[in-house]
KOLLUM-221942 format. One record per residue: z, x, y of N, C-alpha, C in turn; residue in one letter. Coordinates in steps of 0.001 Angstrom, whole numbers, padded with zeros to 6 digits, always signed. Last residue first. Layout:
BEGIN
ZXYZXYZXYA
...
***
This chain:
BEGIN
-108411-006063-045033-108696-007435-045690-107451-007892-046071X
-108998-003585-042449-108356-004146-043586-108409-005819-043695X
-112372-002454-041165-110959-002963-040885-110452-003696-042325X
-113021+000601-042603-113145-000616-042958-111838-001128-042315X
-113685+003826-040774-112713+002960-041561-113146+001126-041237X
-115347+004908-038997-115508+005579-040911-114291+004911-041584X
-113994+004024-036029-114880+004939-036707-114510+005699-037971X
-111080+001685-036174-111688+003031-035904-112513+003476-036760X
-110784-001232-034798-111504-000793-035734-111689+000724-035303X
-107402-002394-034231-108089-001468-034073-109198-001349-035140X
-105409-004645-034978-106277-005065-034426-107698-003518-034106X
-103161-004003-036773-104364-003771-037406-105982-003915-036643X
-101186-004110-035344-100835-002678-036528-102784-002777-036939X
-100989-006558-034053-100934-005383-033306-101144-004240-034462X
-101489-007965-036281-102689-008037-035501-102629-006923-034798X
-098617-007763-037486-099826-007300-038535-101289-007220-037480X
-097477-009602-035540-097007-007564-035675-098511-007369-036580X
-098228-011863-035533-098917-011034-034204-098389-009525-034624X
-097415-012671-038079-099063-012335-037516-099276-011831-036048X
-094733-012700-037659-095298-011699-038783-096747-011299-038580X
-094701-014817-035908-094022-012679-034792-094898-011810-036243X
-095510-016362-036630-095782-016000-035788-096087-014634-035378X
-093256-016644-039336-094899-016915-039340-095539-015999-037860X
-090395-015437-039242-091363-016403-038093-092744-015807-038488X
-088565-014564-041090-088649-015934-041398-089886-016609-040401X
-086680-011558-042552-088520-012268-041949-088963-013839-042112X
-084002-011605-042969-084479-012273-041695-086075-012486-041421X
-084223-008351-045077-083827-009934-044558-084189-010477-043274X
-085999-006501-047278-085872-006560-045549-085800-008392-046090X
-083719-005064-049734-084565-006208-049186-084576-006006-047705X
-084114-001808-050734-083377-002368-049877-084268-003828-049525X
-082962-000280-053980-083954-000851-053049-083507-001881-051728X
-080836+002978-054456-080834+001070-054251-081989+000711-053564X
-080703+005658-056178-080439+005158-054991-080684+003652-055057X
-079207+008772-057613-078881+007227-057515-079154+006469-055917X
-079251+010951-056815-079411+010874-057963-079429+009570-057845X
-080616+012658-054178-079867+011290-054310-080128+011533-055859X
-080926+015245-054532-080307+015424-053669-079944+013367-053906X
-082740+015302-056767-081489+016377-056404-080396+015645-055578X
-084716+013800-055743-084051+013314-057065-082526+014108-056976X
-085763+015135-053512-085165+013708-053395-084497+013302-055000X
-086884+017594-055164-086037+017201-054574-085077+016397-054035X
-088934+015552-057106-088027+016400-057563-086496+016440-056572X
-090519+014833-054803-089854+013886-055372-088705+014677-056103X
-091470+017248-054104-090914+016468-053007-090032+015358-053950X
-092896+018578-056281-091917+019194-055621-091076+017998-055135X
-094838+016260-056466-093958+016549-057643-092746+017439-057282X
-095912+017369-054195-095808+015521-054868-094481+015732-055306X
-096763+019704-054792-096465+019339-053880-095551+017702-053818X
-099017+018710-056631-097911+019559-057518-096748+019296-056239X
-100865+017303-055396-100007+017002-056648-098936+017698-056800X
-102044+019245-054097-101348+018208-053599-100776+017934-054386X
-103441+020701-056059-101946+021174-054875-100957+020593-054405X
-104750+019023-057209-103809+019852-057874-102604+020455-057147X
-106536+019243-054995-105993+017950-055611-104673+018457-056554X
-107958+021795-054731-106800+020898-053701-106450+019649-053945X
-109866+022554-055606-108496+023251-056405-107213+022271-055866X
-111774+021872-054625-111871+021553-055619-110436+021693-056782X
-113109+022010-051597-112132+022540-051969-111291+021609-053479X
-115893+021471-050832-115203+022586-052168-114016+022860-052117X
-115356+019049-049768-115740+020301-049251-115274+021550-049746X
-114045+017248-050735-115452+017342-051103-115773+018475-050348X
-111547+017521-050415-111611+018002-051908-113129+018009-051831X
-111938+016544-047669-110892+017877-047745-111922+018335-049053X
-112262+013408-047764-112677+014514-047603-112793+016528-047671X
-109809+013019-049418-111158+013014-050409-112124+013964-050027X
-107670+013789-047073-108226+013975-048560-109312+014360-049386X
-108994+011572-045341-108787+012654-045497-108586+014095-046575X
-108532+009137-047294-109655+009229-046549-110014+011207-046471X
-105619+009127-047172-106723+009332-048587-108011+009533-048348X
-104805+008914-044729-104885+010100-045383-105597+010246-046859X
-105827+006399-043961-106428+007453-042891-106019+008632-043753X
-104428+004840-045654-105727+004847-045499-106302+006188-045237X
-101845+005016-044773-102328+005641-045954-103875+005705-045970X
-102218+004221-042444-101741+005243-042363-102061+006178-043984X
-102628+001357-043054-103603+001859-042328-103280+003581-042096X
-099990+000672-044283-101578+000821-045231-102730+001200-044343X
-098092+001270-042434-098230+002260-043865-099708+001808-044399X
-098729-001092-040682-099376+000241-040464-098970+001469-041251X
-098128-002929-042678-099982-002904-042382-099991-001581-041637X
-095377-002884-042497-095827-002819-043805-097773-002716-043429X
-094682-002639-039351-094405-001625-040599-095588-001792-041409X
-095538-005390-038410-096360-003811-038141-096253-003227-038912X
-093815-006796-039881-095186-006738-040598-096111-005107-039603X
-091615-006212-038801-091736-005687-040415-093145-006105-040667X
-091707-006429-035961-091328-005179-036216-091969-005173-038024X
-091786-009728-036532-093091-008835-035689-092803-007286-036726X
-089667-010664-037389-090791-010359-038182-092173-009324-037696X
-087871-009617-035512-087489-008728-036318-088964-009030-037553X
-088906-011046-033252-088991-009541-033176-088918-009304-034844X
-088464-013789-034340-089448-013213-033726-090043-011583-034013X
-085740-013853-034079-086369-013604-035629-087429-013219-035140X
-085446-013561-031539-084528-012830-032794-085486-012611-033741X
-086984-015777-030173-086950-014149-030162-086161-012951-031074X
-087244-018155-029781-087010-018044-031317-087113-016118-031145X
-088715-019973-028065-087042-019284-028030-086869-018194-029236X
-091721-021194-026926-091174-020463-027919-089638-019667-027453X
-093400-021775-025100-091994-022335-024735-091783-022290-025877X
-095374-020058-024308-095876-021279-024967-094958-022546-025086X
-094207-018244-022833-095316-018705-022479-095532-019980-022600X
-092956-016906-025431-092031-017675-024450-092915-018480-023388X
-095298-015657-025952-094601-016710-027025-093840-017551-026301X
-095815-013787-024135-097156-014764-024457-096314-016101-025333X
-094115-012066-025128-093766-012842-023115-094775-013937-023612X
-094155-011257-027195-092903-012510-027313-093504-012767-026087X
-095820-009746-027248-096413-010545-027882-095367-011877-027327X
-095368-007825-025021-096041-008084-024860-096638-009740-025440X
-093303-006690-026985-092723-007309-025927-093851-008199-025244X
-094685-005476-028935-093329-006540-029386-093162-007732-027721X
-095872-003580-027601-096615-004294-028109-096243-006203-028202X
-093670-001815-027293-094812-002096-026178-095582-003794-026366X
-092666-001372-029744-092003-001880-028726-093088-002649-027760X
-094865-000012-030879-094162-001084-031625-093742-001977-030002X
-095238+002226-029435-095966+001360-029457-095833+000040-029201X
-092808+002875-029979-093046+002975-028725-093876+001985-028405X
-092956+003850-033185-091931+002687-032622-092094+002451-030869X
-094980+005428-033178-095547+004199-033318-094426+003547-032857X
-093491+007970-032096-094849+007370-031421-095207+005818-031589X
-091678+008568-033730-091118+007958-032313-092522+007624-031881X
-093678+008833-036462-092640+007879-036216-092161+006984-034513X
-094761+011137-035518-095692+010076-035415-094949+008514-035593X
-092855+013138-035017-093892+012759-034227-094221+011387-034150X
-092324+013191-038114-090830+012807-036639-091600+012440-035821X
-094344+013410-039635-093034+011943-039157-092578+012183-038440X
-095041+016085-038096-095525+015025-038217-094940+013726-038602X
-092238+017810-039601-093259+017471-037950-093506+016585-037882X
-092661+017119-042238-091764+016745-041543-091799+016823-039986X
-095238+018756-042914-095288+016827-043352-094164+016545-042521X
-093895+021477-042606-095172+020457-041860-095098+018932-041954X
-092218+021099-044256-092184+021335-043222-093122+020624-042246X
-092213+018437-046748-092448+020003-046765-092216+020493-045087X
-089693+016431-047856-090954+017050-047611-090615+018402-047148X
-087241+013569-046963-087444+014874-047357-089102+015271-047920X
-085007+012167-044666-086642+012646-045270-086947+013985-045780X
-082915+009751-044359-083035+011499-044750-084431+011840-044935X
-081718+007937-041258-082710+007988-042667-082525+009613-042982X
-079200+006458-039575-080167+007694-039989-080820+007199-041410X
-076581+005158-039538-077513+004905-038331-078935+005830-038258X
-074866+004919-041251-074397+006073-040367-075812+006409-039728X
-075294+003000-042826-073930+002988-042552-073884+003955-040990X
-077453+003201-043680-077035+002235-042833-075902+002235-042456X
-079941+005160-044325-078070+005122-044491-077720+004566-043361X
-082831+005569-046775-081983+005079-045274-080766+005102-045797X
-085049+008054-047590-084067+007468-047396-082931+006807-046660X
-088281+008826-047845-087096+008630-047090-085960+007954-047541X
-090838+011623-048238-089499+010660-048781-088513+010598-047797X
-094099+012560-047514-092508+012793-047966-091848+011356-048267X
-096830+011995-047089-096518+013077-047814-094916+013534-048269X
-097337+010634-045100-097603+011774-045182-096916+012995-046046X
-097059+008020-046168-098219+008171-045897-098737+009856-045391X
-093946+008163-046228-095144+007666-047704-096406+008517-047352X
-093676+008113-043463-093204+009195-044318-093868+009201-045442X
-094347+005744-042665-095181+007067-041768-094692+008074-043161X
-092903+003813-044382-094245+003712-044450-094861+005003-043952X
-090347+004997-043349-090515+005305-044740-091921+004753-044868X
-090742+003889-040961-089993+005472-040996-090520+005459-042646X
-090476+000959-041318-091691+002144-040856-091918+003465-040238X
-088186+000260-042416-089269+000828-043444-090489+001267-042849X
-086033+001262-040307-086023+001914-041317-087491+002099-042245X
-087203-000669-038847-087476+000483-038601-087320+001250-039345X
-086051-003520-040017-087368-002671-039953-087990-002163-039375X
-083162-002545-039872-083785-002387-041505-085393-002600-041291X
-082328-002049-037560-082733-001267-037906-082981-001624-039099X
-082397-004393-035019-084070-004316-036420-083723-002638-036964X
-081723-002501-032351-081381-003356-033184-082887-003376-033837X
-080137+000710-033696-080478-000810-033763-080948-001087-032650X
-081924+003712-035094-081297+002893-034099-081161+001578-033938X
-082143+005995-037078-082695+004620-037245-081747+003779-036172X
-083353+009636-036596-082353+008376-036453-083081+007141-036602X
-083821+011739-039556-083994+010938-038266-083438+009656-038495X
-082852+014671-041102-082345+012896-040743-083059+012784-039729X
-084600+016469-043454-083662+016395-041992-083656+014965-041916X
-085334+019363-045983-084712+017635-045399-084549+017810-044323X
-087440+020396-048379-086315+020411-047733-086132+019028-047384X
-090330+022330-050494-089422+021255-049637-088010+021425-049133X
-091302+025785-049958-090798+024828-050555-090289+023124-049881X
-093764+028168-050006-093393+026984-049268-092731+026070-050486X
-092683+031630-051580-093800+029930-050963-093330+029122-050202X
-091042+033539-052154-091808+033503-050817-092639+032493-050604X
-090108+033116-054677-088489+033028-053927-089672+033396-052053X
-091105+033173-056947-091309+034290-056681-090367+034265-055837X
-092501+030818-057260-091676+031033-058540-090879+032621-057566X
-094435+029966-055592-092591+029951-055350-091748+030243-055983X
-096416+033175-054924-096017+032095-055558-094052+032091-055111X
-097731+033824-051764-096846+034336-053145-096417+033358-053649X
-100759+031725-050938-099600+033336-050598-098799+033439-051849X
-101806+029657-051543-102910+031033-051314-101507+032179-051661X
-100575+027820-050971-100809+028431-052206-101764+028986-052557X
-100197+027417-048119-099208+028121-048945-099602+028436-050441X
-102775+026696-047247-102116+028442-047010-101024+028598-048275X
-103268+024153-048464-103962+025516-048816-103551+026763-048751X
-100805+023248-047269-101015+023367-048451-101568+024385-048998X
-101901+023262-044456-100933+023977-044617-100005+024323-046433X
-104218+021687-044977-104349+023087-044139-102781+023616-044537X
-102885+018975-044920-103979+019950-046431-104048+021618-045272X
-101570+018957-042486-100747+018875-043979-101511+019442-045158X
-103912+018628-040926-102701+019560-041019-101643+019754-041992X
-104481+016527-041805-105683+017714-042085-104733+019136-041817X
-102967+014581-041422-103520+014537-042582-103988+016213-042845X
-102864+014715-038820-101358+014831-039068-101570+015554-040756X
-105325+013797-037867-104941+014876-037483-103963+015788-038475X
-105340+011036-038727-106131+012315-039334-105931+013507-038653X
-103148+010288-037086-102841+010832-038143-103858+011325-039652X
-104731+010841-034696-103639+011130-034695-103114+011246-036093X
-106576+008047-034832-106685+009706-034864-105841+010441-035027X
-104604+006115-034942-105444+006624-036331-105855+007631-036292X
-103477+006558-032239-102844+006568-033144-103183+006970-034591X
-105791+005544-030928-105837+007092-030747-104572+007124-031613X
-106374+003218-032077-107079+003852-031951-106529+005580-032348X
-104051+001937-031036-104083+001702-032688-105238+002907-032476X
-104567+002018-028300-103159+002662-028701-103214+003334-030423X
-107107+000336-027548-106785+002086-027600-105202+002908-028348X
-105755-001801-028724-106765-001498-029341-107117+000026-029417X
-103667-002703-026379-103299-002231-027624-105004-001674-028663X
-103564-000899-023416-104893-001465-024058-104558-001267-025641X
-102130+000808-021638-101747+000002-021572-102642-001342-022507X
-101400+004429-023023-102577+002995-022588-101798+001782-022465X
-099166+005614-023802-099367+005525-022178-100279+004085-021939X
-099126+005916-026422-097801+005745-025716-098160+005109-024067X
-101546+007169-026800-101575+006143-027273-100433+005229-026366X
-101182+009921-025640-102239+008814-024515-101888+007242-025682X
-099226+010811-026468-098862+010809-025952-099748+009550-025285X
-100934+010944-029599-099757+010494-029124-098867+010166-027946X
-102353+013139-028388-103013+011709-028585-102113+010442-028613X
-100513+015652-028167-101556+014730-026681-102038+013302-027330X
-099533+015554-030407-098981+015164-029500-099289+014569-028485X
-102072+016357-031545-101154+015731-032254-100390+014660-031051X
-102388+019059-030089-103236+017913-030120-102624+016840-030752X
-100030+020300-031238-099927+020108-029793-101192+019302-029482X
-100631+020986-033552-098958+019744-033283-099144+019443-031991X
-102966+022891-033185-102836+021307-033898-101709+020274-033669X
-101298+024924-031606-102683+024067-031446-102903+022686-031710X
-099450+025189-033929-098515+025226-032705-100156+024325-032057X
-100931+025737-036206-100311+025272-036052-099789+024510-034839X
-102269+028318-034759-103147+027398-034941-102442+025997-035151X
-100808+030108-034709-101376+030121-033384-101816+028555-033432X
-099917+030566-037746-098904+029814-036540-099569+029312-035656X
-102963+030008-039271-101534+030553-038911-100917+029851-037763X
-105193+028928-040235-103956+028302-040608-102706+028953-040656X
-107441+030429-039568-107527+028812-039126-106273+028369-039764X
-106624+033436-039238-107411+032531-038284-107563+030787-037991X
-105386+034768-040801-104687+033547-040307-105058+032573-038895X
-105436+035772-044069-106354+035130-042701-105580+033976-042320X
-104153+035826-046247-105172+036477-046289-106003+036266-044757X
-102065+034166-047156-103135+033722-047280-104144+034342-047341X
-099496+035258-045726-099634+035393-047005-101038+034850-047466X
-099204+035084-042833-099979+035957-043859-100175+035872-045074X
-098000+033469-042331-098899+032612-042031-100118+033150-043098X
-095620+032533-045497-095337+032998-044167-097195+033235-043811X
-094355+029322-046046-094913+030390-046569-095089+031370-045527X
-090778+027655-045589-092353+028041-045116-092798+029123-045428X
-088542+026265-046916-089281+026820-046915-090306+027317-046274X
-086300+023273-044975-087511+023486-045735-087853+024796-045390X
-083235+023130-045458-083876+023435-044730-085179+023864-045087X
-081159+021056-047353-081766+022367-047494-082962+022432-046657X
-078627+019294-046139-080061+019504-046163-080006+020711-046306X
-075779+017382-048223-076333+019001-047549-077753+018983-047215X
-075033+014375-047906-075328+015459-048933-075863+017087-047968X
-071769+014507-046248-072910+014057-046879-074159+014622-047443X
-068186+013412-046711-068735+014369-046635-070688+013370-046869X
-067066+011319-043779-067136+011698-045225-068068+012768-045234X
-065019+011452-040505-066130+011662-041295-066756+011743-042516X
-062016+011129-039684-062833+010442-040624-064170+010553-041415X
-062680+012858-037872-061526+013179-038875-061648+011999-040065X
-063968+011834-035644-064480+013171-036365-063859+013406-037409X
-062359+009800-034793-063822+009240-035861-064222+010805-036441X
-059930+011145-033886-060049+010248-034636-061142+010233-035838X
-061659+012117-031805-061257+013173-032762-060593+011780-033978X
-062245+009782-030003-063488+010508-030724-062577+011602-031895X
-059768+009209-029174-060371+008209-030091-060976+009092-030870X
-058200+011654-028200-057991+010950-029093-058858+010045-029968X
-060546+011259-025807-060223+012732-026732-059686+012190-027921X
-059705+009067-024518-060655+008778-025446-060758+010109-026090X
-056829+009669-023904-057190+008135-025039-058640+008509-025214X
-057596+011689-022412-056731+012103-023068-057451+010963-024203X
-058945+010137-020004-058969+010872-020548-058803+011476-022405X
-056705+008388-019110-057835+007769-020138-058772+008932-020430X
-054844+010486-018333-054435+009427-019255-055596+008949-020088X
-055788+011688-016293-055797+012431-017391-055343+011666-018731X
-058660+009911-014420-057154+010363-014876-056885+010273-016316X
-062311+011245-014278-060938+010127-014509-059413+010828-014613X
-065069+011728-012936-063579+011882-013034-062785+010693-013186X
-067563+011488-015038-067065+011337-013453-065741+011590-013737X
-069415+014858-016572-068610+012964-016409-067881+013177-014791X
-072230+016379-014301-071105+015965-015341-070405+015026-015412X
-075805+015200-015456-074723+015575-014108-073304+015678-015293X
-076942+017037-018491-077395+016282-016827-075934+016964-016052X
-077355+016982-021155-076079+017129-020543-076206+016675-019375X
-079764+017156-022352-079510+016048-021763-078427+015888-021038X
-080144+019578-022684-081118+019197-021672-080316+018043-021557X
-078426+020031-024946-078267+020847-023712-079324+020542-022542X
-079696+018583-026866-078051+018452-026472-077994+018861-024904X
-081673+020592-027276-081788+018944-026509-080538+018372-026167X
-080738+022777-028344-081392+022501-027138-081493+021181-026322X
-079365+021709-031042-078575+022254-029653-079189+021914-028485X
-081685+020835-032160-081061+020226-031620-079714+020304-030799X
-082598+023469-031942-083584+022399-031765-083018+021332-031468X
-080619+024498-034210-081025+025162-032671-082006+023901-032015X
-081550+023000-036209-080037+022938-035336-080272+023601-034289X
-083881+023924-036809-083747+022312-036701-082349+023034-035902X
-083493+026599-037897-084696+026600-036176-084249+024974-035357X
-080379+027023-038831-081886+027101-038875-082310+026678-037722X
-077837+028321-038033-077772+027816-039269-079333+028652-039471X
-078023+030055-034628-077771+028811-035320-078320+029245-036448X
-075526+032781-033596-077077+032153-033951-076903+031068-034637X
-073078+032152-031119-073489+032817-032089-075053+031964-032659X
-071407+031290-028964-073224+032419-028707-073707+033003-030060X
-070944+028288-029468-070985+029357-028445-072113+030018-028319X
-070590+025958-031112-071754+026764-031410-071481+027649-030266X
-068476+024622-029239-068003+025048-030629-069166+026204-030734X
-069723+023764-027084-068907+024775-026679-068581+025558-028344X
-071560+021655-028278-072331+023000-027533-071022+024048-027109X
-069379+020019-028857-070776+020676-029928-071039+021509-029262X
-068195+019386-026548-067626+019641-027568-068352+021215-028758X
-070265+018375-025494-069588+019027-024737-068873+020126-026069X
-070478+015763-026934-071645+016793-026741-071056+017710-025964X
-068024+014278-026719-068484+015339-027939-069818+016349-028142X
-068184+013847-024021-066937+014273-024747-067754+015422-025933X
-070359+011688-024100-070489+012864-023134-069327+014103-023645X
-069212+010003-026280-070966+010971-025941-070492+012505-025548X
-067490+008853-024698-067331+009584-026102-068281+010837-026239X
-068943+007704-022704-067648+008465-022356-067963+009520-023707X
-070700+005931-023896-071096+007313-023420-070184+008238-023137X
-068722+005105-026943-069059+004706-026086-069550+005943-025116X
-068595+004255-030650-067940+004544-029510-068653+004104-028059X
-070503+003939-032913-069151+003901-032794-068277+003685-031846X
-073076+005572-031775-073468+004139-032659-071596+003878-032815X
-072455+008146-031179-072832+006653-029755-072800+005351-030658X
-071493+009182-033062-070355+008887-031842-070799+007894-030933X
-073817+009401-034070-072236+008522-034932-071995+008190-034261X
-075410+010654-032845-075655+009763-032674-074845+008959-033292X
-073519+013281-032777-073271+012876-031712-074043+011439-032060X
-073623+013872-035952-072727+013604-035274-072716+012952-033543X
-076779+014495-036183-075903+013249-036863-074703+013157-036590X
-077103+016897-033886-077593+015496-034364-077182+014656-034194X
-075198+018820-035441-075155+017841-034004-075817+016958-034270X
-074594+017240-038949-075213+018514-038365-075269+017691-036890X
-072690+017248-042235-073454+016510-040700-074081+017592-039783X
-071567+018875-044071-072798+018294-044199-073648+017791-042958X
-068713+019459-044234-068999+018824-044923-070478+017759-045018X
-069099+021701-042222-068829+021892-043938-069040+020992-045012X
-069641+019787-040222-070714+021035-040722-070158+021545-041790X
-066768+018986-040598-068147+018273-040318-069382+019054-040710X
-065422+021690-039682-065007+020562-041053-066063+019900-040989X
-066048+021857-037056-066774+023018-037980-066397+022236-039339X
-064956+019976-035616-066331+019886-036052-066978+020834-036701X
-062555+020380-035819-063151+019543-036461-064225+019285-036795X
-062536+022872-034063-062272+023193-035635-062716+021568-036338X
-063258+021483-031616-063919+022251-032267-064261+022700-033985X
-060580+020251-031658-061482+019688-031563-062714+020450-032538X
-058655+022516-031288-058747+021629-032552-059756+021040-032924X
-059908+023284-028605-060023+024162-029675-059672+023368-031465X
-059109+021024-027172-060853+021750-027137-060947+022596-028301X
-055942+021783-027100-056791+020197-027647-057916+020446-027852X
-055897+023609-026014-055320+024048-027672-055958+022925-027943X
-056039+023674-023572-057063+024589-024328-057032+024665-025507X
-054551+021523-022602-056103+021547-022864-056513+022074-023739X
-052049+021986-022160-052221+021549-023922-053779+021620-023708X
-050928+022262-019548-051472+023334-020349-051647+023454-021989X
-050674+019512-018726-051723+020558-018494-052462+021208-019187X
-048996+017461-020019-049028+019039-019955-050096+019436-019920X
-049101+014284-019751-048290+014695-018730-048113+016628-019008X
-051378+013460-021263-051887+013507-019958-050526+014711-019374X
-050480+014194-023955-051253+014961-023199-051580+015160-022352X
-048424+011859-024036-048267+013148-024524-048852+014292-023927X
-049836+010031-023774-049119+010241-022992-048981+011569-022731X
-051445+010362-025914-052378+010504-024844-051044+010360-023960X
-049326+009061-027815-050444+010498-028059-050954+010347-026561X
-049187+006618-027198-048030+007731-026851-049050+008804-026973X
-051958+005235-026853-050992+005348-026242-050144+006343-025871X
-051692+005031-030058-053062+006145-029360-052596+006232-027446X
-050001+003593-030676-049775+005402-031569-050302+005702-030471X
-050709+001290-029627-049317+001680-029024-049596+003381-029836X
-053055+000576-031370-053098+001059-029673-052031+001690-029113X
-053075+002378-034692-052607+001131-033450-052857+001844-031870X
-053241+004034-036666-054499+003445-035907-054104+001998-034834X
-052301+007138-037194-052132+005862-037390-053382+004844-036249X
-052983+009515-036868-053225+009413-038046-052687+007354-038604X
-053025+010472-034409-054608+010467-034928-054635+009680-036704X
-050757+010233-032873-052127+009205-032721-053186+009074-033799X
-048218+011500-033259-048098+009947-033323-049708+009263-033307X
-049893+013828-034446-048995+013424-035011-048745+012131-034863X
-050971+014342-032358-051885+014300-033242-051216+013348-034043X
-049024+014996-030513-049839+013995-029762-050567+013386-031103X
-047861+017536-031468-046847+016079-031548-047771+014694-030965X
-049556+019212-031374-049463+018610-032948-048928+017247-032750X
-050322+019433-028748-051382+018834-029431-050327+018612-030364X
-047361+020699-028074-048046+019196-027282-048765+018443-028396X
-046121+022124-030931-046921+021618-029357-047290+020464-029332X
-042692+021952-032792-044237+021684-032189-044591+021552-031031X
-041112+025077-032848-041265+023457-031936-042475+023601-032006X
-040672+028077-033526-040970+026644-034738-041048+025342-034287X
-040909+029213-031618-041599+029948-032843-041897+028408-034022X
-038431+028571-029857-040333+028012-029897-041082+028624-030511X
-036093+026579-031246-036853+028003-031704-038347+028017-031392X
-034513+024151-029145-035439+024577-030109-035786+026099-030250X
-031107+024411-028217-032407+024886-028209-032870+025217-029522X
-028221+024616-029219-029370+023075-029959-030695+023298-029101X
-026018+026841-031091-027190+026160-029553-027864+025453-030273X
-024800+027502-033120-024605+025886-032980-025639+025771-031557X
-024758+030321-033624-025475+029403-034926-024932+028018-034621X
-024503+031245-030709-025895+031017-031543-026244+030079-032799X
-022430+029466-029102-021939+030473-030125-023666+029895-030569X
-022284+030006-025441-022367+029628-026648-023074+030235-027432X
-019570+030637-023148-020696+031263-023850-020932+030514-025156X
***
């Protein structure tokens, strides 16, 4: 019989589990042989799953404490890793958020799409490579830094105006959804002239919806008051490759309607900040023109390679920065235009709105970056790709606009 104060059984009140002792040799050293034993560790007990899914989880509630939101975490994981990973941490995200209500309308919004794209499930692997990439991705989640917080933009509510015949929700939801259709036929033509076309419409659209939603809000309770429309934020993604010029025609669409961007190259996103509405509309009109962009890009190089032109690197990346920079001035165009119109139709008070609005948005972006850096766009070196992007951004004459000089 042995004597209790010498048995050399562990106390399983005080032996680590599986997960700690897996965490322990993998997550915190960064060699192949750590990430190795760790995943040994896990493939050979079963019954460590439910405690591994559940750490997991808790990491990603540390992440949302410290700022990221699905989103910006799962497009980390693809810009870092690999679909395996993907598929891992979108799994992940949608099991953590369970059934409780989301944050705001944006995170639910991007639950949803999480959850459309899930599709078929991963293929099966053994529990070994498994395990190694659970390890990797909790790895990069444990690295995460913190980043600044979005404050979720304000909205006045439709009533507060007095009539919500031409600038309540019904009407909203109307307008984003013409918005979209034109956007959608620009995306489709195969005729760059119609594309630039129904694109300019599109953001007199984007324009008249942004003064329409001005007017309401400062019709209703003032913001001093804690019920107006205030600014906010959300990230859209800047994907490679050319992400420095995509980045600036994310920040040309954003100028031109009314918000602020900021890029973070590090972590594959821009921040924009504005008013609600104005933030629709970039996200919209952004993935619209980069479609274009593309369409266009590809169209110009097959004609280049044609000629027995190689030079497709730089090519693209001048093409991509002169569209940018001519379709912010054809974008600004179309909203000063708008505008002017707007203020000549008595609405005489609406310059002031806008302004003040201005002054909100920048304010914010001051909050929230106190310190930021101008960014050179490098590599514009092909004459070529710079005049065929500026021809594709400008070749459209649309009705009550001067083609640009």
């Amino acid at each position: 019989m042995s004597d209790p104060t010498t048995d050399p059984t562990p106390d399983p009140s005080t032996d680590p589990s599986t997960v700690e002792r897996a965490f322990a040799a993998a997550l915190y050293a960064g060699t192949d042989t750590a990430l190795d034993t760790g995943a040994s560790l896990l493939a050979a007990d079963p019954g460590a799953d439910a405690e591994l899914t559940r750490r997991g989880e808790q990491f990603l509630a540390a992440a949302w404490r410290r700022g990221w939101q699905p989103a910006d975490v799962v497009r980390y994981v693809r810009r870092e890793l690999d679909e395996t990973h993907v598929r891992l941490v979108s799994a992940l995200v949608l099991g953590e958020a369970g059934g409780r209500p989301a944050p705001h309308p944006r995170w639910a919004a991007q639950l949803a799409e999480l959850a459309e794209q899930a599709g078929a499930p991963a293929p099966r692997t053994d529990r070994f490579s498994r395990a190694t990439a659970v390890l990797e991705l909790y790895r990069l989640l444990l690295a995460l830094p913190a980043l600044e917080p979005l404050d979720p933009p304000r909205r006045a509510a439709s009533s507060a105006a007095g009539s919500s015949s031409t600038s309540g929700s019904g009407s909203n939801s109307r307008m984003l959804a013409r918005i979209r259709a034109l956007l959608a036929k620009a995306e489709a033509t195969g005729y760059p002239q119609e594309a630039e076309a129904l694109s300019a419409k599109a953001q007199e659209l984007m324009a008249r919806h942004s003064i329409d939603e001005a007017v309401l809000a400062s019709g209703g309770t003032a913001a001093r008051d804690g019920g107006g429309d205030a600014p906010g934020a959300c990230r859209i993604g800047v994907d490679p490759p050319y992400e420095t010029a995509k980045a600036v025609l994310l920040d040309a669409v954003a100028s031109a309607n009314r918000c602020r961007a900021v890029w973070h190259e590090e972590f594959g996103f821009s921040t924009v900040v504005g008013f609600e509405a104005d933030l629709e509309v970039v996200e919209l009109l952004h993935t619209s023109l980069l479609v274009q962009a593309t369409a266009a890009m590809t169209a110009a190089e097959a004609a280049q390679r044609a000629g027995g032109r190689r030079r497709t690197k730089t090519f693209r990346q001048s093409f991509l920065a002169a569209y940018a920079h001519r379709m912010g001035d054809r974008l600004a165009a179309a909203v000063r235009e708008q505008t002017a119109e707007a203020a000549g139709e008595g609405g005489r008070d609406l310059l002031p709105v806008l302004a003040a609005r201005d002054v909100a948005v920048t304010e914010h972006l001051e909050r929230m970056f106190p310190k930021t850096v101008t960014t050179r766009l490098r590599g514009v070196s092909d004459e070529a790709g710079w005049h065929q992007g500026t021809a594709a951004a400008d070749r459209a004459r649309v009705e009550r606009h001067r083609p640009l000089r």
